[in-house]
C-alpha positions, 0 to 999 in steps of 0.5 A: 500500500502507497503511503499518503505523503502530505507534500503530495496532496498539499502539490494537488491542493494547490496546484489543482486550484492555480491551473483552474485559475491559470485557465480561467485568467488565460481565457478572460485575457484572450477574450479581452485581447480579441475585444481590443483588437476589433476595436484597435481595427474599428478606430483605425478604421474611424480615424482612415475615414476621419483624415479622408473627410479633412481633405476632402473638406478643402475640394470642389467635387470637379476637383475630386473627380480630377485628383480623387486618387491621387489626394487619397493616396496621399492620406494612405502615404501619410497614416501608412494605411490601405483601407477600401475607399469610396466616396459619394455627394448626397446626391448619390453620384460617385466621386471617388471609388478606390475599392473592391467593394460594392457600394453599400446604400448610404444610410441617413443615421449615425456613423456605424460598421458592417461585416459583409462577405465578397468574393469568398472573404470577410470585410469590415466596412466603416460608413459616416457622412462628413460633418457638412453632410455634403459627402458620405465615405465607405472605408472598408477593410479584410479581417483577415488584417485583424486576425493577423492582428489578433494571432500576433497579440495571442502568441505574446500573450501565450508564450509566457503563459505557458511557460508559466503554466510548465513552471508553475508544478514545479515551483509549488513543488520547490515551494511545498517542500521548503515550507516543510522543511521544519518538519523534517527538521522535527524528525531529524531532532527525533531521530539524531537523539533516540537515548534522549527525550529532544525538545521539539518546541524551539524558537525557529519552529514556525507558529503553524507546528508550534501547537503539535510541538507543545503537544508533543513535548507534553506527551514525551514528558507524560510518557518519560514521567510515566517510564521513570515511575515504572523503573523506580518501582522495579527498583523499590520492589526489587530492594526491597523484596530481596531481604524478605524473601532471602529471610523467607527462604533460609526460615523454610531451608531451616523449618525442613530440617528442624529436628523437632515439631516445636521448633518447626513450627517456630521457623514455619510462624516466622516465615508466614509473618515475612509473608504477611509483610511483604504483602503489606509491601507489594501493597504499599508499593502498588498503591504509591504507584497508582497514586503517582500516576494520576494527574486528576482524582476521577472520583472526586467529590465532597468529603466530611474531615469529621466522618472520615476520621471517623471511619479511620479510628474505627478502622485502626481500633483492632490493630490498636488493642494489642498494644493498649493504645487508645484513639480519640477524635476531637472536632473544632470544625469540620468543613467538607473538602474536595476530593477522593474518600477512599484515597484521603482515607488511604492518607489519614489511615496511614497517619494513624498506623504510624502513630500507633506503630510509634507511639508508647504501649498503653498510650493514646493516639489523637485525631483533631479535625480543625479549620485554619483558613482556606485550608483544613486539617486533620492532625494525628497526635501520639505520646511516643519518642517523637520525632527530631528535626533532622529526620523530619526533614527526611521523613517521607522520603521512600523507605526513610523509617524511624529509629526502630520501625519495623515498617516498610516506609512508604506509608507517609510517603503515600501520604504526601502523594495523596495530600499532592494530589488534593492539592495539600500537604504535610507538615511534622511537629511535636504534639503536646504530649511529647510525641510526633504530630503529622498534619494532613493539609487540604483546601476546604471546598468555598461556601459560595462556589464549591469549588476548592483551589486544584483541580 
């Protein structure tokens, strides 16, 4: 199959339309041409007539029946003319005849032509009377004059149109491809750098590729953003399931050659516990991934802080009873705000895992839901050792964990993705108790619009 090619249907775009108006513009010039040569023929005509009559004005009749031949010759010397000439008085009498043609009746009107046949060839005849009305004249010529005429005027004007109709594909030609040239400039920039992503919209790109060169680069950077998340979650799975499982081996090589059943099971408890957390892992890593790579929330819509902190403790209160820790909620205000229940649900559950991870055995882990401006917030609270300045400012980085977490360290940066993406935030501080405060940031949907800040 012969593949389109965009030169070719832009040559047959225009080339289509500037034959039709080369043929168009070729036939009203050869229309016009043949008008103004009739009437180039017609005045001359007029004017042979008009110098006959000025020197037929200073003669006697006697005299023009003597020297008739003689004085029109001179008019023909002196305008270089030979037109058919015949000349009558009123009376009808013919004083001058110096034509082939018959004499044509001699009409009382206004000056005006005829074409006539005689002797198998076309005449065009010129009649007037003089202005004294005393001599009427028939000046008379063959068109084949004209023609000839109208024939030379044709070749001047056809030779060049011509030309310029066998030039004309070819510089539609020249000129297509020279304005395509930034195209193949585009591909060119493509191809001489495929290790890395080129930066197509430049400052020579022409206005008309300037819009397909934005959209590009902005597809290039989704597609690159898109492949650097899929690498460094094969990075992150790959180091950090490489020690579990290594653990999870050598606990199943130990449990097979256990002498006894107790010590067995003991190796068999162990293992599925590294089970357990690796799944938690690959979950976590699934949901950081997934939070990624969204650009906008496609469920979004208003969400009570109160109620989802709610639905949160009453979540976390079993993995909260082994340790003795109790939950509480308080709730100074609780202004909706705008976004995905079950991602900011993912967040503050987070939040409230990690404070009962961290905090003291029999302690107390706190919600407090509170406005603070345009923006909401719901601060996690817990009694543990807290948090030192240093490892604040790297908490939320991947895998980052606390002195003595056994966690997987991805869940305040889940956290901080979900806030992102909702258009907040998180900030760490130290709680009244002693321990860490975590404070999810969200903008809090406008009263008057229902709309908050990010899409």
């Amino acid at each position: 199959m012969k593949r389109p090619s965009l030169q070719r249907r832009l040559c047959w775009l225009v080339g289509l339309p500037v034959v039709a108006l080369w043929l168009a513009a070729g036939l009203w010039l050869g229309q016009r041409t043949a008008h103004e040569t009739a009437e180039m023929f017609d005045r001359e005509l007029e004017r042979t007539a008009a110098s006959v009559l000025v020197v037929l004005e200073g003669l006697p009749d006697a005299a023009l029946l003597a020297r008739g031949a003689e004085a029109i010759g001179a008019v023909d010397d002196d305008d270089g003319g030979h037109g058919e000439i015949m000349v009558r008085d009123r009376s009808g009498m013919l004083l001058l005849d110096a034509s082939v043609l018959p004499a044509l009746e001699a009409a009382s009107g206004a000056p005006h032509f005829h074409t006539l046949d005689h002797d198998g060839e076309r005449w065009r005849v010129y009649q007037r009377w003089d202005r004294a009305g005393r001599h009427w004249i028939q000046v008379a010529a063959p068109l084949h004059d004209r023609d000839e005429l109208l024939s030379a005027h044709l070749r001047a004007l056809l030779l060049p149109l011509c030309g310029l109709l066998f030039l004309l594909p070819l510089a539609t030609w020249l000129a297509l491809r020279a304005g395509l040239a930034p195209l193949r400039s585009l591909s060119q920039a493509i191809a001489a750098q495929p290790a890395r992503t080129p930066v197509l919209s430049r400052d020579d790109v022409p206005v008309e590729l300037l819009q397909l060169t934005r959209a590009l680069d902005a597809l290039v950077a989704r597609l690159d953003a898109a492949l650097s998340r899929e690498r460094r979650f094969t990075a992150d799975a790959a180091h950090e399931l490489r020690h579990p499982l290594s653990v999870l081996r050598l606990e199943l090589d130990l449990a097979g050659t256990a002498p006894g059943v107790e010590e067995r099971d003991q190796h068999l408890e162990r293992a599925r516990d590294g089970l357990l957390r690796m799944e938690r892992l690959v979950a976590q890593l699934l949901t950081l991934a997934r939070v990624e790579s969204l650009e906008q929330i496609d469920d979004a819509g208003e969400v009570s802080p109160a109620r989802l902190a709610r639905e949160v403790l009453a979540s976390a209160a079993e993995r909260a009873a082994p340790r003795g820790i109790a939950l509480s909620l308080q709730v100074d205000a609780d202004a909706p705000v705008a976004g995905s229940a079950g991602l900011l649900a993912i967040a503050l559950g987070n939040l409230v895992d990690n404070a009962i991870s961290h905090g003291r055995t029999r302690g107390q882990v706190g919600v407090i839901v509170r406005r603070d401006g345009a923006m909401v917030e719901l601060a996690v609270d817990d009694d543990g050792p807290g948090i030192d300045a240093a490892a604040a400012a790297r908490l939320g980085e991947r895998f980052m964990r606390g002195s003595g977490s056994a966690g997987s360290g991805l869940g305040l940066s889940i956290a901080q993705a979900i806030a992102g993406l909702h258009g907040g935030g998180i900030a760490i501080s130290r709680s009244p108790a002693g321990g860490a405060r975590v404070v999810l940031r969200l903008p809090a949907v406008s009263p008057r619009t229902g709309h908050h800040g990010p899409d």
